[in-house]
C-alpha positions as CSV (number, residue, x, y, z in Angstrom):
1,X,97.5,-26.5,-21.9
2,X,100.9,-27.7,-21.7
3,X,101.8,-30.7,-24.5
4,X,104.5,-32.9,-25.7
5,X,105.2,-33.6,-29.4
6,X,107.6,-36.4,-28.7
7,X,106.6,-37.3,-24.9
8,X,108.7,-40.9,-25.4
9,X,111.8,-38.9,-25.4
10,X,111.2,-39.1,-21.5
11,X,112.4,-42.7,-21.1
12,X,115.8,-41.1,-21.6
13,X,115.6,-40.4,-18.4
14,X,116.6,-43.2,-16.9
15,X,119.9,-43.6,-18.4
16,X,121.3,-42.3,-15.6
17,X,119.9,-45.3,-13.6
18,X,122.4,-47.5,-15.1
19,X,125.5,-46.1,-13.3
20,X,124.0,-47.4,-10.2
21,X,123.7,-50.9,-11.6
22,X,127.1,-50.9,-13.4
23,X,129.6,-52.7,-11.2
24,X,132.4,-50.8,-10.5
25,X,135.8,-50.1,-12.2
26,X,138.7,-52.2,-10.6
27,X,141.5,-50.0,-10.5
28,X,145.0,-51.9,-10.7
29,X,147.6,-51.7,-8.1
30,X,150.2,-49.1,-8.2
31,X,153.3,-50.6,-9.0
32,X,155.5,-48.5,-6.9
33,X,153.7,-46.6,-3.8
34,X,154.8,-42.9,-3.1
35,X,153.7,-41.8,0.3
36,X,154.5,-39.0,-0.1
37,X,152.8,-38.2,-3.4
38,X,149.6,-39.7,-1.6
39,X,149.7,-38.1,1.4
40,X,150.2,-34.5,-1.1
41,X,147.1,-35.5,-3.1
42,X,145.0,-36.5,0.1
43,X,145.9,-33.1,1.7
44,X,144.9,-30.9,-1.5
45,X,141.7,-33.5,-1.9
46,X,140.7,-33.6,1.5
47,X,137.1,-33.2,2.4
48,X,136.7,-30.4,-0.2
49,X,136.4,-32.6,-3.0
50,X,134.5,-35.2,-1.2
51,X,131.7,-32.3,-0.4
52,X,131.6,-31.2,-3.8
53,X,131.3,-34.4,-5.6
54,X,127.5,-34.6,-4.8
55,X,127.3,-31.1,-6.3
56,X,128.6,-32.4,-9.5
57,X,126.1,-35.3,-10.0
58,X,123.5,-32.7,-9.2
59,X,124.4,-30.8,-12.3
60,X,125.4,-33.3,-14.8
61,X,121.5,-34.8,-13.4
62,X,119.9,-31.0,-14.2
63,X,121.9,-30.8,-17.7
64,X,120.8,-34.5,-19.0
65,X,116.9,-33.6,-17.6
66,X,117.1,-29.9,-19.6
67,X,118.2,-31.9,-22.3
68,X,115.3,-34.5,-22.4
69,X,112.5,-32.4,-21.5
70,X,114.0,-30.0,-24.9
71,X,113.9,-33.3,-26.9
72,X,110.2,-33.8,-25.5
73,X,109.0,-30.1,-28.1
74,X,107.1,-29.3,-25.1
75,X,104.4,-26.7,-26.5
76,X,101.3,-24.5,-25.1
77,X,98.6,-25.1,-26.9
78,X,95.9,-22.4,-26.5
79,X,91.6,-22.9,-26.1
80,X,90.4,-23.4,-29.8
81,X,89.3,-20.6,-31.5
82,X,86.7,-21.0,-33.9
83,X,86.9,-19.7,-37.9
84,X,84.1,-18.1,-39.4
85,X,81.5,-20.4,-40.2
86,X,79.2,-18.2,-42.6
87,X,79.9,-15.2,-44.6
88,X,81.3,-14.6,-48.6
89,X,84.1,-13.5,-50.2
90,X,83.3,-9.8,-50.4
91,X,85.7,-7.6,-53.0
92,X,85.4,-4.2,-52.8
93,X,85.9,-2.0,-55.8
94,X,86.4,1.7,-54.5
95,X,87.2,4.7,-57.1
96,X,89.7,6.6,-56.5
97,X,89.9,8.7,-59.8
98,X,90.6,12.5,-59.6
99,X,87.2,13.5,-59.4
100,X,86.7,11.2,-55.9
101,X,88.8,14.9,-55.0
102,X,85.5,17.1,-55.4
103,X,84.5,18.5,-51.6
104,X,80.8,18.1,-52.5
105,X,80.3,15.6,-49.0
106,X,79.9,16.8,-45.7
107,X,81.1,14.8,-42.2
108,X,79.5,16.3,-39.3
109,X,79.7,20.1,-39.7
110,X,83.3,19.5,-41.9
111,X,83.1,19.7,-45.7
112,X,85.5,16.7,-47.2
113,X,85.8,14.9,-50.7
114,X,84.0,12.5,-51.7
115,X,87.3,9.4,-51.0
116,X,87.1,10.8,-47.2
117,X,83.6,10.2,-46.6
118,X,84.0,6.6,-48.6
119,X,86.6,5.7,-46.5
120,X,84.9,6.4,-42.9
121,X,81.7,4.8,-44.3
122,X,83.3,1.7,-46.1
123,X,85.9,1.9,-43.6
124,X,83.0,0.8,-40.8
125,X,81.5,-1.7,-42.9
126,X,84.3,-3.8,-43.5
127,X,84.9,-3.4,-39.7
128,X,81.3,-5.0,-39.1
129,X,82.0,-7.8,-41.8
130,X,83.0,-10.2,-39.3
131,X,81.8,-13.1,-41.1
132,X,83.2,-12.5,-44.9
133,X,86.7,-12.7,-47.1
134,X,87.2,-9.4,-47.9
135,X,89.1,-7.7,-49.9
136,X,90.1,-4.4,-51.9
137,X,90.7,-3.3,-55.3
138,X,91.4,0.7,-56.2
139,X,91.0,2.3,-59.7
140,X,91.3,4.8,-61.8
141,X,93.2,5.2,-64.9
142,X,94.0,1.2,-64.2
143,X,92.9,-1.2,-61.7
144,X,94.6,-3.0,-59.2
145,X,94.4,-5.4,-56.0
146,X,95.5,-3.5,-53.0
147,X,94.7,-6.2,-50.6
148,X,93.4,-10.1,-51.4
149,X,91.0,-12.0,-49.8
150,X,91.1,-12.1,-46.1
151,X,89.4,-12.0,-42.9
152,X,92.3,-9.6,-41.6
153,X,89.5,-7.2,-41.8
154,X,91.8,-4.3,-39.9
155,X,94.5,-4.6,-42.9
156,X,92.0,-4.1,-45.6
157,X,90.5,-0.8,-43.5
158,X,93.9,0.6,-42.9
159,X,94.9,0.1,-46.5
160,X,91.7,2.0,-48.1
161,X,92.4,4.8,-45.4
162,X,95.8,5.3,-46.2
163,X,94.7,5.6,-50.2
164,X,95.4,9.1,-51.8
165,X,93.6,10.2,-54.5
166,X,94.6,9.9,-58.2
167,X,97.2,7.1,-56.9
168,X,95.7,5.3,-59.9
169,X,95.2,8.1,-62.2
170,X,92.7,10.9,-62.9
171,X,90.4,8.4,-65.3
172,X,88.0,5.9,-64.5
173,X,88.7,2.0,-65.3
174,X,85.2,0.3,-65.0
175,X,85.5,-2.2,-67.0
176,X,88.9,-3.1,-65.8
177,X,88.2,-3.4,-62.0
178,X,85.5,-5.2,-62.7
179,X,87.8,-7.8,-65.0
180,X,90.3,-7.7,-62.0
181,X,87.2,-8.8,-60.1
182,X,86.6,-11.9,-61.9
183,X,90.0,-13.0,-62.5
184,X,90.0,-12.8,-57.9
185,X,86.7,-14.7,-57.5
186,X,87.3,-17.4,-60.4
187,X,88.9,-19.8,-57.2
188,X,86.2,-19.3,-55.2
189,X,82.7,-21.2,-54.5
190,X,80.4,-19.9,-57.3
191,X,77.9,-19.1,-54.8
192,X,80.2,-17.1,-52.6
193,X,81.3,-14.6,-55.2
194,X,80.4,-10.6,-54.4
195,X,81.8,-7.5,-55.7
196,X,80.6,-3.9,-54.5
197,X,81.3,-1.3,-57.4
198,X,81.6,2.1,-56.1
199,X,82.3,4.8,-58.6
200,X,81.4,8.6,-59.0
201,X,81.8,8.6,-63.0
202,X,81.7,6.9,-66.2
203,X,83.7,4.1,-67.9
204,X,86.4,6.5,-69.9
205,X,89.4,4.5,-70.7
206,X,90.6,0.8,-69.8
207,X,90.7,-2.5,-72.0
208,X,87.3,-3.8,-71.4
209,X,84.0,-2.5,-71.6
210,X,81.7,-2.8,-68.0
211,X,79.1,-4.5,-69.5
212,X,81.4,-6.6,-71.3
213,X,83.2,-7.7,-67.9
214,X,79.8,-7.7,-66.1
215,X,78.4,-10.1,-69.1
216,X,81.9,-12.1,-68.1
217,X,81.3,-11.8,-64.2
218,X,77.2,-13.6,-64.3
219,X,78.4,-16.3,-66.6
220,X,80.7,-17.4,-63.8
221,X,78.3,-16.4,-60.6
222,X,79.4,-13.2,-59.2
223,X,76.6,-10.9,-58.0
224,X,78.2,-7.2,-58.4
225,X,76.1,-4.6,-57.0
226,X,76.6,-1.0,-57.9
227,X,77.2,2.4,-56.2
228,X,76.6,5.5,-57.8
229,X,78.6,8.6,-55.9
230,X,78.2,12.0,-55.3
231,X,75.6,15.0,-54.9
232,X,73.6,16.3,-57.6
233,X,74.1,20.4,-56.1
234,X,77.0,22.2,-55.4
235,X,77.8,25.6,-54.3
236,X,80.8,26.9,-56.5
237,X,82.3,30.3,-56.2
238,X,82.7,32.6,-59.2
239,X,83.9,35.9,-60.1
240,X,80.4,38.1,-58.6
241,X,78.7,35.5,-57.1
242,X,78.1,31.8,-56.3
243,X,76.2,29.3,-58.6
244,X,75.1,26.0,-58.1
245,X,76.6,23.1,-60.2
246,X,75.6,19.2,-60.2
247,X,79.4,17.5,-59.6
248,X,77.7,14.4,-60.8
249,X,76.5,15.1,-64.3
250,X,78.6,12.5,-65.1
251,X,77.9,9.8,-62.9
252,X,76.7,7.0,-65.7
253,X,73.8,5.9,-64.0
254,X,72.4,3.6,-66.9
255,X,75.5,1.5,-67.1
256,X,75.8,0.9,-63.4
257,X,72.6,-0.2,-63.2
258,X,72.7,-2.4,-66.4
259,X,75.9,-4.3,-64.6
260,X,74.1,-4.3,-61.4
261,X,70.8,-6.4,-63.5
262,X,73.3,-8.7,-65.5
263,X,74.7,-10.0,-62.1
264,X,71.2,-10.4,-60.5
265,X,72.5,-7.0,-57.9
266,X,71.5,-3.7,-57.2
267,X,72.4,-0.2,-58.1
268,X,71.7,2.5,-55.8
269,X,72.2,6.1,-55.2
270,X,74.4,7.6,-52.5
271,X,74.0,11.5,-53.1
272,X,75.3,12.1,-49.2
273,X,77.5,10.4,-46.6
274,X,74.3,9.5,-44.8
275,X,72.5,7.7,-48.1
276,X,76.2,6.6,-48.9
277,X,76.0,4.7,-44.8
278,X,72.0,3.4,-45.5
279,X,73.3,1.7,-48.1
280,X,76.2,0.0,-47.0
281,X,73.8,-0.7,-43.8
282,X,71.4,-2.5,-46.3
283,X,74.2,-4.5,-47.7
284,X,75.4,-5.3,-44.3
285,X,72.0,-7.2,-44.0
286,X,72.7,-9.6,-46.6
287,X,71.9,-13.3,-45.4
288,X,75.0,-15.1,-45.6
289,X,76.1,-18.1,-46.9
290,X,76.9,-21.2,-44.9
291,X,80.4,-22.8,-44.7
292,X,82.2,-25.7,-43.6
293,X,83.3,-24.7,-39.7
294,X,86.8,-24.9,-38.4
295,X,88.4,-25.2,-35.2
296,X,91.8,-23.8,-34.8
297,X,94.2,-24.0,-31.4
298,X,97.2,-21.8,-31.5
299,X,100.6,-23.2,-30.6
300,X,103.7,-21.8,-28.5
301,X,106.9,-23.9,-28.6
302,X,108.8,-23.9,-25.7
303,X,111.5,-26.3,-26.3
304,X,114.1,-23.3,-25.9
305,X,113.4,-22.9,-22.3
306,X,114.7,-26.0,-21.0
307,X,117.2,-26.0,-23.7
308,X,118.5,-22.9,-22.6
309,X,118.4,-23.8,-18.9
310,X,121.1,-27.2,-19.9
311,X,123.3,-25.0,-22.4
312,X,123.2,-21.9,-19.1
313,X,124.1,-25.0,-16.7
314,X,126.9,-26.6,-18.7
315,X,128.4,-22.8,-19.2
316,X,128.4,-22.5,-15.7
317,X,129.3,-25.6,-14.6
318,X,132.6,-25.4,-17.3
319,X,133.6,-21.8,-15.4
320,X,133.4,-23.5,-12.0
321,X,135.5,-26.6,-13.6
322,X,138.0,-23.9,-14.8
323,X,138.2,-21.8,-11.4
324,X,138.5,-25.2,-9.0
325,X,141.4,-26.4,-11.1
326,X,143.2,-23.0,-10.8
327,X,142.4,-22.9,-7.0
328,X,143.4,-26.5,-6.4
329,X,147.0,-25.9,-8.3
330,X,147.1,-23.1,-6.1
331,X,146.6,-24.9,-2.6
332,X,148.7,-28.1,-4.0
333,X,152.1,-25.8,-4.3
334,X,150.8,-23.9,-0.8
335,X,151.0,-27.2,1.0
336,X,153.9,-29.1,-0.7
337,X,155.9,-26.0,0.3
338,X,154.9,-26.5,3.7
339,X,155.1,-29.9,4.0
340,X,158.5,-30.7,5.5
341,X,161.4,-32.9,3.5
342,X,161.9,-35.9,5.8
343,X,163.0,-39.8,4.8
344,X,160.6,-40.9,7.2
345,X,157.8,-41.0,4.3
346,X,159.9,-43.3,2.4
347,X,160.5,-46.9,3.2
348,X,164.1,-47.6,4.1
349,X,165.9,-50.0,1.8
């Protein structure tokens, strides 16, 4: 839809209107008549510049509307779009430690680390989040926020799946991503305020304990639910033969689910990519949480347009100016050279 912000600038238009109403300049007598001279600047005048004069008003007319419809801001405004109405602000914790590197997950019929199947898993759940804030904050060795709150839901899913491992370094901040948690969600609505933990190890370096932070995160509202990751078997190839392993022996089960019961969420275990999905699935389930609605209608200026148009006339309209001046100089020294030298155009004394 097609709108004005200052629709009164219209009234300029008739200005114009005024030079019909004006009376008209009295031009004074020449003092001394050349007939000559007159007859010359009828000649190189003529009916040339009689034809052309209605051109002119034309154009100064088309450079004074250009003009007034720019002053008018005219601007399309688009059908409203609706905000999310429902949802929560949704942080996502995702380790990305060294051992997120072990190849213990498998994606079809492809074996891949642990980070790869998180990402493709995660990935689709923040793309089904339609309704939340989300966003994402990495950690290892320290913790930090790779993308805010947001419903630019592609962002956050291209920023976890451009992640590399050990970005972050090889240890594993609980504690500390949980802190950076908090210090996000303190802004929000207390009743809004989710984090999803994800981890494949145990709290080993970092300023804060996890259950200190997780005591820190219930006293101000923020339900934290827990992901432990990682299979409990793997095949690993040795000098004579192959033995089997568990790549999670040090997956601290306990404290995950103690943060996960101090925060009123859950802790579950994701020993595949397929229990890894379910769960996210069950979390995708969640009832949400209703908000205030809004309506937003985006807006296109297009005051250049006509602007553009007047400044392209006047440009125009100046060459032709230039080029009519040359060509009537031109005819005026063609025809006084052929006009011939005779008293009879003066008055005799």
């Amino acid at each position: 839809m097609l709108e004005f912000t200052w629709p009164w600038f219209a009234w300029l238009g008739l200005l114009p209107l005024l030079a019909l109403v004006a009376p008209p300049v009295q031009s004074e007598e020449l003092a001394l008549r050349m007939p000559r001279f007159e007859h010359l600047q009828s000649m190189v005048e003529g009916q040339r510049a009689k034809r052309h004069r209605w051109l002119r008003r034309l154009v100064a007319l088309l450079i004074w509307f250009c003009l007034i419809l720019a002053g008018m801001q005219p601007k399309w405004v688009d059908e409203p779009i609706s905000l999310p109405s429902n949802g929560r602000d949704l942080l996502l914790a995702v380790d990305i430690s060294g051992s997120m590197g072990t190849e213990d997950m498998r994606v079809g019929n492809n074996q891949v680390t642990r980070l790869d199947a998180v990402k493709q898993v995660v990935g689709k759940f923040v793309e089904l989040r339609k309704g939340d804030r989300l966003g994402l904050i990495l950690f290892g060795s320290q913790a930090y926020l790779q993308a805010p709150l947001t419903f630019d839901r592609a962002t956050v899913r291209t920023l976890l799946e451009e992640t590399p491992i050990g970005i972050a370094g090889g240890k594993t901040a609980i504690g500390d991503a949980i802190g950076l948690s908090v210090k996000r969600l303190l802004d929000r609505p207390a009743e809004h305020r989710v984090l999803i933990l994800l981890t494949d190890g145990v709290n080993n370096v970092g300023e804060v304990a996890p259950l200190q932070a997780a005591r820190l995160a219930a006293e101000e509202g923020i339900r934290i639910h827990t992901i432990g990751f990682g299979a409990d078997e793997m095949q690993v190839s040795g000098l004579l033969f192959n033995r089997t392993v568990n790549p999670s022996a040090e997956l601290d089960e306990k404290t995950l689910s103690e943060i996960a019961s101090l925060t009123g969420g859950i802790y579950q275990r994701a020993r595949s990519t397929a229990e890894l999905a379910a769960i996210y699935d069950a979390l995708d389930q969640m009832e949400p949480i209703e908000l205030d609605s809004d309506v937003f209608r985006p807006e296109k200026s297009l005051y250049f347009w006509p602007l553009g148009l007047g400044m392209a006339l006047s440009m125009l309209w100046a060459l032709y100016l230039i080029f009519m001046a040359g060509f009537r100089h031109l005819h005026f020294r063609r025809t006084a050279l052929s006009i011939p030298d005779t008293d009879e155009a003066l008055p005799r004394a």
